[in-house]
N, C-alpha and C positions, 0 to 999 in steps of 0.2 A: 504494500500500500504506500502510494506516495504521502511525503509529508505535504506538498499544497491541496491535498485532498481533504485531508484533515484538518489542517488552519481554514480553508476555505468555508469546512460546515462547520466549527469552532465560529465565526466570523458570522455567518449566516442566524448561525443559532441566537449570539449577540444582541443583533441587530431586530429578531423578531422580537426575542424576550423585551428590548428598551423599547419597542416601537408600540410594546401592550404597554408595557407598565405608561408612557407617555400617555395612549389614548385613554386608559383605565384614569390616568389623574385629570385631562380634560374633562372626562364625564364627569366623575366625580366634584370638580368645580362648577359644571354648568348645573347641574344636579342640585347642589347646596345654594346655589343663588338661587335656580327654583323656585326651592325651597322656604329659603329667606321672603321671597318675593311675593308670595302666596301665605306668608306667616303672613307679612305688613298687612296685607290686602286683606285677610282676614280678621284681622283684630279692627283694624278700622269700620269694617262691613258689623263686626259685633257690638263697637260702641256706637253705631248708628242701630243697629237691630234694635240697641237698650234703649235707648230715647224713644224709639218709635213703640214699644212697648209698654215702657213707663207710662204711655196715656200721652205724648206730647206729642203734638201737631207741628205741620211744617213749619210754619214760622215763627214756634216758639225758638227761646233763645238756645235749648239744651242741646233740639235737632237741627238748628241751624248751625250750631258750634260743631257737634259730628260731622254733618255734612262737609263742613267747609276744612276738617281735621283729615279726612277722606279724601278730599280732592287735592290738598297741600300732599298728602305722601305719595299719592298718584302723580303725582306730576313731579317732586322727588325722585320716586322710580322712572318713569320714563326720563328723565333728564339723566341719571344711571345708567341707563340700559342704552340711550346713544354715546354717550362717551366711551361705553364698554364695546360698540362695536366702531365708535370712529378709528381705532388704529387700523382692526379689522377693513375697513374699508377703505381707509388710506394704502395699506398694504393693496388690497386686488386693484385698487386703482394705477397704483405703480407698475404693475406686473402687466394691466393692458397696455396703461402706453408706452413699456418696453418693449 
């Protein structure tokens, strides 16, 4: 048996093993923002759930504060979620007009 036969699938093996564990840690990152993302979203939707249970109508001041508590993290997150993909876009942008 050749020795480049054996460095070569040494080399190969490598390469698959780092090329999981990389994608395995991407998922896992986009996973936990997710996640995060839909905690916010949900805690905000629950302290709007509780005003509008409590008995308070829209334009009392308790579901007005929800609401408006609601659409501040909403728009938090989406202000998040484009700066998370401006690199990303910057990057494919490069690579077309290369």
């Amino acid at each position: 048996m050749e020795w480049t036969a054996l460095a070569a699938t040494v080399v190969g093996a490598v390469i698959g093993v780092g090329s999981t564990l990389v994608t395995d840690r991407v998922s896992w990152r986009r996973d936990t923002r997710e996640r995060d993302r839909e905690t916010l979203r949900t805690g905000r939707l629950l302290l709007y759930r509780d005003a509008v249970v409590a008995g308070h109508l829209r334009d009392d001041p308790e579901c007005t504060q929800a609401r408006r508590t609601f659409r501040e993290a909403r728009q938090k997150l989406m202000t998040a979620m484009r700066s998370s993909l401006a690199p990303a876009e910057a990057t494919r942008t490069r690579a077309v007009q290369e």
